[in-house]
TIGUNU-476865 format. One line per 8 residues: their letters; for each residue x, y, z of N, C-alpha, C. Coordinates in steps of 0.2 Angstrom, whole numbers. Example, Ala and Ser with C-alpha at 12.3 -4.5 7.8 and 13.67 -1.06 7.14 Angstrom:
2
AS> 66:-28:39:62:-22:39:66:-16:39  64:-11:35:68:-5:36:64:0:39;
END
This chain:
291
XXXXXXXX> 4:-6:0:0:0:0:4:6:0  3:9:-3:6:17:-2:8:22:2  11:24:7:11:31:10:9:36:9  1:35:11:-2:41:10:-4:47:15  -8:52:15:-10:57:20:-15:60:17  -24:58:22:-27:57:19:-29:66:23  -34:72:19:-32:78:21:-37:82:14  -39:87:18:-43:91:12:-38:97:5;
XXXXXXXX> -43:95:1:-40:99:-6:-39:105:-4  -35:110:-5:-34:117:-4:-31:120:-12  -34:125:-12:-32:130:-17:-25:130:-22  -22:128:-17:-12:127:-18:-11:121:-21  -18:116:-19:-16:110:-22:-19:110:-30  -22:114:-33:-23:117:-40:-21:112:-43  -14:114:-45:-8:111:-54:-8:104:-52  -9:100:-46:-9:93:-44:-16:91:-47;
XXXXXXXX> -21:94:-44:-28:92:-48:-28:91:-54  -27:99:-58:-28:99:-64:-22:95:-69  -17:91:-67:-14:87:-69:-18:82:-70  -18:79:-63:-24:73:-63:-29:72:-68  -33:77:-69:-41:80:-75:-36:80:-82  -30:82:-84:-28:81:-90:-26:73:-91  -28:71:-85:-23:61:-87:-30:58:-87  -35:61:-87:-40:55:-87:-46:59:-92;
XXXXXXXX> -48:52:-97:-53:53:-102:-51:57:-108  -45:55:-108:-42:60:-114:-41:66:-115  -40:70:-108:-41:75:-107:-46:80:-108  -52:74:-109:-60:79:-108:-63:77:-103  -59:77:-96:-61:77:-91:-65:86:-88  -73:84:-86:-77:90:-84:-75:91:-77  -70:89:-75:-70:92:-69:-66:98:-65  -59:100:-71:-60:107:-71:-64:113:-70;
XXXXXXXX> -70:110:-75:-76:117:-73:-79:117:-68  -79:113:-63:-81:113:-57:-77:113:-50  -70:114:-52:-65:113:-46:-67:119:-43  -67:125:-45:-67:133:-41:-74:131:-35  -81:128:-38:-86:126:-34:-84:123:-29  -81:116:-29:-79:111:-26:-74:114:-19  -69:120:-22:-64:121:-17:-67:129:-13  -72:131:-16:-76:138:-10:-81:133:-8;
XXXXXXXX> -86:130:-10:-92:129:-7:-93:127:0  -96:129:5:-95:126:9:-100:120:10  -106:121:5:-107:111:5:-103:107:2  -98:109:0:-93:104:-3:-87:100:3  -87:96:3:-80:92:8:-75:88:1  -71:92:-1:-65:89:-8:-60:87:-2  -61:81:-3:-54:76:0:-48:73:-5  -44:73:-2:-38:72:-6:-33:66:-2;
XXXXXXXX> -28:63:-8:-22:60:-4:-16:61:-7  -13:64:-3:-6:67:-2:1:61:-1  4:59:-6:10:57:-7:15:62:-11  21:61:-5:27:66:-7:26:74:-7  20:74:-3:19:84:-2:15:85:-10  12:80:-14:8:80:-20:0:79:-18  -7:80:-21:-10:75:-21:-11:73:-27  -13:64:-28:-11:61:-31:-20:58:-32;
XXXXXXXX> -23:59:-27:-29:57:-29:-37:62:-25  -42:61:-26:-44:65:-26:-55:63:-25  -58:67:-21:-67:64:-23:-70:70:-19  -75:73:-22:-79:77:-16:-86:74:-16  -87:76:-8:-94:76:-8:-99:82:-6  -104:83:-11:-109:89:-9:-114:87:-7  -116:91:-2:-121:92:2:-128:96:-3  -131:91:-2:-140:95:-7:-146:92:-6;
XXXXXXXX> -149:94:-7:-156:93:-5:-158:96:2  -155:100:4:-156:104:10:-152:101:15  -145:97:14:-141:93:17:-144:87:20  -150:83:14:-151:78:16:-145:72:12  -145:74:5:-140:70:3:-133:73:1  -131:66:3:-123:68:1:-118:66:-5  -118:71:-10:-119:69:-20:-111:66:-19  -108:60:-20:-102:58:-21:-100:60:-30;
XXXXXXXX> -94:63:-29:-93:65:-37:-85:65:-38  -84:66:-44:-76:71:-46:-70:62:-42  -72:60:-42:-66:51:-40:-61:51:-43  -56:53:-44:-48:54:-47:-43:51:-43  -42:46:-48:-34:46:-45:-27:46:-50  -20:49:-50:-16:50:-55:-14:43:-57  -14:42:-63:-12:34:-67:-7:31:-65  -3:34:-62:1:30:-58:2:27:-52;
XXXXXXXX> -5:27:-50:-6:27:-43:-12:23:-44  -16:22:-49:-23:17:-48:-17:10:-48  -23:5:-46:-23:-1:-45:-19:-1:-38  -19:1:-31:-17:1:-27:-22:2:-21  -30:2:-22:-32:2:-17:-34:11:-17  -32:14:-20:-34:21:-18:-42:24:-19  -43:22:-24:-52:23:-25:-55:22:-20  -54:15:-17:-57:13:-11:-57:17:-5;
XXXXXXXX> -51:20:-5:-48:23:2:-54:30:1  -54:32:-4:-55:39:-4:-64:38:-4  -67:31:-7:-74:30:-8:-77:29:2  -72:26:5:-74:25:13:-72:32:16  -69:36:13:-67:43:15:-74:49:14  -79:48:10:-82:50:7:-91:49:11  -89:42:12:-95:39:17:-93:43:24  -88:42:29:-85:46:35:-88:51:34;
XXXXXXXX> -86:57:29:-90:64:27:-97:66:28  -99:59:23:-107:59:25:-109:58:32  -106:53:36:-111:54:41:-108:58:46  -102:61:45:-102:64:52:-107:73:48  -110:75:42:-112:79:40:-120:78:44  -120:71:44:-128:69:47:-133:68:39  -130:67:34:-136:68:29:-137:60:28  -143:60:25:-149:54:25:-146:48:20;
XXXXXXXX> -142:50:15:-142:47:12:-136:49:8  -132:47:4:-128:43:-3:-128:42:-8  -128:46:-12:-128:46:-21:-124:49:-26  -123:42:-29:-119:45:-37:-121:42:-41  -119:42:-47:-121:41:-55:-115:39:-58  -116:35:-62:-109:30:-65:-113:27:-72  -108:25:-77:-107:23:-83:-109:16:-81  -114:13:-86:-115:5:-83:-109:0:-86;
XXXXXXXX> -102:2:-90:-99:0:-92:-94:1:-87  -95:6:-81:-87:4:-78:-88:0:-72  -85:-5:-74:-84:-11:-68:-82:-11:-63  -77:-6:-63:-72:-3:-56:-76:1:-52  -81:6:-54:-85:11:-51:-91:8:-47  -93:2:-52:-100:-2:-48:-100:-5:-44  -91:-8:-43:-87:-14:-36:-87:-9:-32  -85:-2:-32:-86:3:-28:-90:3:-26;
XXXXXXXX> -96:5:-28:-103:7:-26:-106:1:-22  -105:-5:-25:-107:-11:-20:-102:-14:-13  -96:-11:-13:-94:-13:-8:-94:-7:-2  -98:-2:-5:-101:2:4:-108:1:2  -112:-3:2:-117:-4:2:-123:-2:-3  -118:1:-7:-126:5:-13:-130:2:-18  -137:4:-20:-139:-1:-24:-142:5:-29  -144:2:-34:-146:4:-38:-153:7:-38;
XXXXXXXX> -154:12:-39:-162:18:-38:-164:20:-46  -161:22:-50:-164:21:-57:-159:21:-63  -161:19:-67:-156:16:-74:-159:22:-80  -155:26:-83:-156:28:-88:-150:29:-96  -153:29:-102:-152:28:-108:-145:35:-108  -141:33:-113:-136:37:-111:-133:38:-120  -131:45:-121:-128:46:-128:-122:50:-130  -120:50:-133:-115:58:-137:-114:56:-143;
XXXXXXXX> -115:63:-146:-112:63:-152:-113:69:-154  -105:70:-158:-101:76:-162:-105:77:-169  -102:82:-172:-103:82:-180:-111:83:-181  -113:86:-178:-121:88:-178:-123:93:-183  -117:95:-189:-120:99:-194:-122:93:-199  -120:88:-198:-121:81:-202:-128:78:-201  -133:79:-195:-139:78:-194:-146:81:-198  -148:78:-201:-152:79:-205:-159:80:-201;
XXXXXXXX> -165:83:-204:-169:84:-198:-176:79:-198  -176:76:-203:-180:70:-205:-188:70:-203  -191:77:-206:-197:76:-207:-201:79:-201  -198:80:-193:-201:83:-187:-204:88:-186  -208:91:-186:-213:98:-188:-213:101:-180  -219:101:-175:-217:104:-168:-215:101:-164  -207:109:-161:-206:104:-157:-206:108:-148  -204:105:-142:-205:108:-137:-203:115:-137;
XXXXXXXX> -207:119:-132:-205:126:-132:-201:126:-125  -195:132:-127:-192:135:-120:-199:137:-114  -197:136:-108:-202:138:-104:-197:143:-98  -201:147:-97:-196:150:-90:-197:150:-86  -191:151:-82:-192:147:-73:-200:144:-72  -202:151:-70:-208:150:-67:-214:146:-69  -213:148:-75:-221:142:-78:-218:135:-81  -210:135:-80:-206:126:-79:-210:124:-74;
XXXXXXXX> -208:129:-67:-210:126:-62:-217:123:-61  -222:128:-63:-228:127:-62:-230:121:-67  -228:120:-73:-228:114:-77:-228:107:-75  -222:109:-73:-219:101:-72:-221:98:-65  -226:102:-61:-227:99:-56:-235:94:-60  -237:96:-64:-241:91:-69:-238:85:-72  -232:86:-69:-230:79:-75:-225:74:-72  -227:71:-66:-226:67:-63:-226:60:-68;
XXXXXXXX> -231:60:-72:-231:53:-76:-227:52:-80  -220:57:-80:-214:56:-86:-207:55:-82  -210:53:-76:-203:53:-71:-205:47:-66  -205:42:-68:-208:39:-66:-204:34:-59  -198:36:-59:-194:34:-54:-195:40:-49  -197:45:-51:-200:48:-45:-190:52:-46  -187:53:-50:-181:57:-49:-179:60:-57  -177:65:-57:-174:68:-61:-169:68:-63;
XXXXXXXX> -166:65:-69:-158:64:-67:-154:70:-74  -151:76:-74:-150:77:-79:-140:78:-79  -139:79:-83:-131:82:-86:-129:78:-76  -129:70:-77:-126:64:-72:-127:68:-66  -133:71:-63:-133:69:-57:-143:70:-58  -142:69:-51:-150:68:-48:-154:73:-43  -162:73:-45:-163:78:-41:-170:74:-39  -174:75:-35:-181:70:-32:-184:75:-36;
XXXXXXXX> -190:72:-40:-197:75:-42:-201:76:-37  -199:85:-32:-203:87:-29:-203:94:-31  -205:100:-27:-203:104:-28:-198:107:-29  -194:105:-23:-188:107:-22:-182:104:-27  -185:99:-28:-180:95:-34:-179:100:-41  -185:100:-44:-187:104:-47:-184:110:-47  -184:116:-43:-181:121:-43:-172:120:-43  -171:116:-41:-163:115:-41:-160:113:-49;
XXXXXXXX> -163:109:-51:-161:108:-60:-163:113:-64  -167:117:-62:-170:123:-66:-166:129:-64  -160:128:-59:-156:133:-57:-151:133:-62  -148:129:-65:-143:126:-72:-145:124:-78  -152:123:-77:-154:119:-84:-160:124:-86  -160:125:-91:-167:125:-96:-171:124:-97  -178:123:-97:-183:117:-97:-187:122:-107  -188:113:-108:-191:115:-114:-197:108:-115;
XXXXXXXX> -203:112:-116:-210:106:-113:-214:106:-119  -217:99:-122:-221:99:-126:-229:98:-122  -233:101:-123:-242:102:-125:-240:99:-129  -250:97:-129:-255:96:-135:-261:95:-130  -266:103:-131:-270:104:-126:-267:104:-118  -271:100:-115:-268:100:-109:-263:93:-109  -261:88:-111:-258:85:-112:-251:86:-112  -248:84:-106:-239:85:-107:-236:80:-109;
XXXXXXXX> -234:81:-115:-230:76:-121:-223:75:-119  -218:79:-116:-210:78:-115:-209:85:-112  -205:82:-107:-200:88:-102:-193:87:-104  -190:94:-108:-183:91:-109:-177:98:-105  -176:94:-103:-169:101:-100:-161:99:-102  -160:108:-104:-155:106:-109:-150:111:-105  -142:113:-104:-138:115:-101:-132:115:-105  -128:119:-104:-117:119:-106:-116:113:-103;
XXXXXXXX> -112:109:-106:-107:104:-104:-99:106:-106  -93:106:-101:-90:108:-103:-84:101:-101  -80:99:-107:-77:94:-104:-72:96:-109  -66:96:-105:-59:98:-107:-61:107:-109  -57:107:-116:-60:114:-119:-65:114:-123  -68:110:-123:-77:108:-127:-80:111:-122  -85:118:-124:-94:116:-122:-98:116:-126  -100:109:-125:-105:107:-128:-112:107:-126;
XXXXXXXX> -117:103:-127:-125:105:-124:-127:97:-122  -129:97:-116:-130:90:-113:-138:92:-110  -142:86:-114:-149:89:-112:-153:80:-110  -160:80:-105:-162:74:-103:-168:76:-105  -171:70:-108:-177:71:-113:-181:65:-109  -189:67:-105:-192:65:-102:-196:64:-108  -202:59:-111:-207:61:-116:-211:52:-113  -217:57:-118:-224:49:-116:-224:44:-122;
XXXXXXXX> -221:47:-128:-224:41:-134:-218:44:-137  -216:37:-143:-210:40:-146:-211:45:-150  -217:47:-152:-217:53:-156:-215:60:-151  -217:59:-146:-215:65:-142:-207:65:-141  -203:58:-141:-197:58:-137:-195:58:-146  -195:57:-149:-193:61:-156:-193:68:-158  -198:70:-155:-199:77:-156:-193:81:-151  -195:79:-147:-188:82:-141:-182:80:-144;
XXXXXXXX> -180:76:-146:-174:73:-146:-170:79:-153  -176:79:-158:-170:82:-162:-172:91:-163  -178:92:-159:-176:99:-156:-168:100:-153  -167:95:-149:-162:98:-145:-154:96:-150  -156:91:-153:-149:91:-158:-148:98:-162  -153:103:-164:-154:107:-170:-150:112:-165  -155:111:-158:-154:119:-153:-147:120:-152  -142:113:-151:-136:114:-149:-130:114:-156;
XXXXXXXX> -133:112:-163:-131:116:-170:-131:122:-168  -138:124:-167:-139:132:-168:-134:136:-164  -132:134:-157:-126:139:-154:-118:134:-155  -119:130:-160:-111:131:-162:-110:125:-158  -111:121:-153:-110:116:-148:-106:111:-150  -101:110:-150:-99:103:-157:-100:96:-150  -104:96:-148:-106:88:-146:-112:90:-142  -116:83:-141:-123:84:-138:-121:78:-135;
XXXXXXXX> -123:77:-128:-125:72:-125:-132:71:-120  -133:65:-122:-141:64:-121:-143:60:-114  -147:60:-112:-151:56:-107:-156:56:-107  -160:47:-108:-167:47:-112:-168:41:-106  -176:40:-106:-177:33:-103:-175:27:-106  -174:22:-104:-173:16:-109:-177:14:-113  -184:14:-111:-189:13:-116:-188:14:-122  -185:21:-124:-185:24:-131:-177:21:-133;
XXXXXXXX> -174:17:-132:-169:17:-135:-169:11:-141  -174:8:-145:-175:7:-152:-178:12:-155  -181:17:-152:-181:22:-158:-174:26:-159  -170:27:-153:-164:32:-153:-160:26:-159  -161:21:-157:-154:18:-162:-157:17:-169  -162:17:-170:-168:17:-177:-164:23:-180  -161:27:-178:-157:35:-181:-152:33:-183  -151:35:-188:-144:34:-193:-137:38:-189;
XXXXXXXX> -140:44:-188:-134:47:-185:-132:44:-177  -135:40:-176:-136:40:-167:-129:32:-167  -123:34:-164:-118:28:-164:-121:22:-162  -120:16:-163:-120:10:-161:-118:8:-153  -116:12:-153:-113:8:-144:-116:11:-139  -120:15:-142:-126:17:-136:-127:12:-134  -131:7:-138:-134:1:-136:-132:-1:-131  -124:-2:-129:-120:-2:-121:-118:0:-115;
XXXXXXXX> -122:6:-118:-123:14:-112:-128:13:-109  -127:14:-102:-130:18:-99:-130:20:-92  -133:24:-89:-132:28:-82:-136:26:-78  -131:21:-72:-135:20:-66:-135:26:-61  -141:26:-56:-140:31:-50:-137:26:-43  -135:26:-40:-135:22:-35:-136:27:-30  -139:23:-22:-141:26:-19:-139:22:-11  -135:25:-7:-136:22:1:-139:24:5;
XXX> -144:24:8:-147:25:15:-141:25:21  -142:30:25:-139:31:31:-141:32:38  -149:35:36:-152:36:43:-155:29:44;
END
């Protein structure tokens, strides 16, 4: 095992961070755009491990839902340093956080293709609370528009809010999950995704057809537009779907990534432009209970 020194991130520890985010995912790691969050907030606890006066590895947890939950994120460790036991170190470091916080609960989101993050997640106890459909893709001037006539309109704040309190029946796990993280379909949930995101809603009469919220993703020096497309029938979840490819053409966005229910992923992969490996994506929530 390593000699390590387990010890909060500080400002000074910067160029060791941002080293770290340039060695993982090919340097379109999104978690430079969130460091300066992580290192002022004071719902944030950013824990770090420190070998040789460096750190070398890295996780925070935020406090949300009015400090019931404690969002596990940002998991890093420098490449020369994984397979040593250290994700683990930093994942029970992270638990410790939560309970001495006092919050209810434990959660984060993962790729269902990473093995090592799921052994993680099941080795402090978390289980699975909802599964959804998962996508990216570049080259959006290449998207043809294939026939789609109306689609969702922007909504603002306020008449999101009061909307979507009618549309319980498109969230059916009862959470919100957009741009990989999670919000409960309540009020409060609600007004928190609508602090970052965008809400764009399809009518027909009083009928709500698709809730889709759309946001900047920024990963590496890309920002692109990352939107989660709630809808009832595939016509709705098509409607949504290539609104939101056009919207983020429209502002120059060179990638889209997407968040759909599963349900819809034979129509998503029915799309010529839409990659093949979707069909191997997708984003679990996990969730531990504390109280």
């Amino acid at each position: 095992m390593v000699d390590f020194t387990v010890r909060r991130v500080v400002e000074s520890d910067r160029d060791d961070v941002l080293e770290i985010a340039r060695r993982t995912w090919g340097g379109h790691d999104y978690m430079p755009s969130q460091l300066d969050e992580w290192l002022k907030s004071p719902s944030c606890r950013l824990v770090g491990l420190e070998v040789a006066g460096r750190i070398i590895g890295l996780a925070n947890l935020h406090m949300i839902d009015s400090g019931r939950t404690g969002w596990m994120e940002g998991l890093r460790v420098h490449p020369r340093y994984r397979r040593k036991g250290l994700a683990k170190v930093l994942t029970d470091e992270l638990v410790k956080e939560g309970r001495n916080a006092g919050v209810e609960r434990l959660r984060y989101t993962t790729d269902s293709t990473n093995s090592a993050s799921i052994s993680l997640a099941k080795s402090i106890g978390m289980s699975v609370r909802a599964e959804m459909g998962v996508f990216w893709k570049g080259g959006l001037k290449r998207v043809k528009k294939g026939g789609v006539k109306e689609s969702p309109q922007y909504a603002e704040r306020d008449a999101a809010e009061r909307i979507l309190k009618g549309a319980a029946h498109l969230f059916s796990d009862g959470v919100i999950i957009h741009d990989w993280k999670a919000y409960d379909f309540c009020s409060e949930g609600i007004s928190q995704v609508l602090q970052s995101a965008r809400a764009y809603i399809l009518t027909d009469n009083e009928r709500i057809g698709s809730v889709t919220f759309g946001s900047v993703r920024t990963e590496g020096q890309d920002s692109g537009w990352s939107t989660a497309i709630y809808a009832e029938t595939p016509s709705d979840f098509t409607r949504a779907l290539y609104s939101q490819v056009f919207l983020a053409r429209a502002e120059g966005r060179p990638f889209l990534m997407g968040i759909y229910p599963l349900r819809f992923r034979h129509i998503l992969l029915a799309e010529r432009w839409v990659p093949k490996w979707v069909e191997r994506f997708s984003i679990l929530l996990f969730e531990k209970r504390l109280g």
